[in-house]
Every structure is written in C-alpha cells, then in structure tokens.
C-alpha positions in Angstrom: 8.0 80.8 13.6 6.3 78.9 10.9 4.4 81.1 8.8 0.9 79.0 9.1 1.6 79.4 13.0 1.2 83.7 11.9 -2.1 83.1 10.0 -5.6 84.1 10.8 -8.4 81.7 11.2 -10.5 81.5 8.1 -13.6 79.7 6.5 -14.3 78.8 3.4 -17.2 77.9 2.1 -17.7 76.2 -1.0 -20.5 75.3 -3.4 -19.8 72.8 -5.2 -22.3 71.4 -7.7 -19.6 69.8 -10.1 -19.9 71.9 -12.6 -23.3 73.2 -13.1 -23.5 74.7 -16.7 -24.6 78.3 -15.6 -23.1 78.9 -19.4 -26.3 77.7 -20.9 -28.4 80.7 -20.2 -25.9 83.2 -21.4 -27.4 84.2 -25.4 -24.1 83.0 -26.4 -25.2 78.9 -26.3 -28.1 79.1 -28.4 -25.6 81.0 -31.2 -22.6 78.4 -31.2 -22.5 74.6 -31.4 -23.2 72.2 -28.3 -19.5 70.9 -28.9 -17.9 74.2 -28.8 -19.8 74.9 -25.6 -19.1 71.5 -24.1 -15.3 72.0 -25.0 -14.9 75.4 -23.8 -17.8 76.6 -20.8 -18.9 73.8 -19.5 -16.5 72.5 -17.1 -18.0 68.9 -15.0 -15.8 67.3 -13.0 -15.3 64.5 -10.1 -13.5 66.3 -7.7 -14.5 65.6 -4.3 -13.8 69.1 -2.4 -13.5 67.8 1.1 -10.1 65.1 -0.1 -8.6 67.8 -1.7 -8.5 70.3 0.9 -7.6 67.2 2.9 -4.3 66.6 0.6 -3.5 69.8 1.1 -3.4 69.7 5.0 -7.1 71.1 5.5 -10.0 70.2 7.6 -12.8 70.0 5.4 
C-alpha cells in the first residue's frame, strides 16, 4: 500500500504575511546597518502558499 494511503489526516494552518519583518523590534536592528538587516533577517517574498501546496499534490 502506498505510504500516503497509511497517513493521518492533518491541517495546516499557515500565516502567511510575506515576510513581515518581526526582526525590526529585536535591539539588534537599531545596532547594525539597514543593509545588513535587509540582507540577512528580513526575508519578503512572493510566494503564493496555496500554488505551492498545490505543486506539491495538496489541497490548499
């Protein structure tokens, strides 16, 4: 038998506001550049949640 036949039901639930910059409250981003935060803790993106789980062979 398949072995996604054997799994449980689960949801996920997923909040996804692309990227939100909690980072900037932590006292390390008033101490270091806006570049080296941008670079490295902020992390924006486009990615649509619902078409990815969808290319993986999800509902979403």
């Amino acid at each position: 038998m398949p072995t996604r036949k054997l799994r449980k039901p689960m949801t996920i639930i997923v909040v996804n506001n692309h990227g939100g910059a909690i980072f900037s409250n932590l006292p390390l981003a008033d101490k270091v550049e806006t570049s080296i935060m941008h670079q490295y803790f902020y992390t924006s993106h486009n990615i649509s949640i619902g078409e990815l789980c969808m290319a993986h062979g999800y509902d979403s």
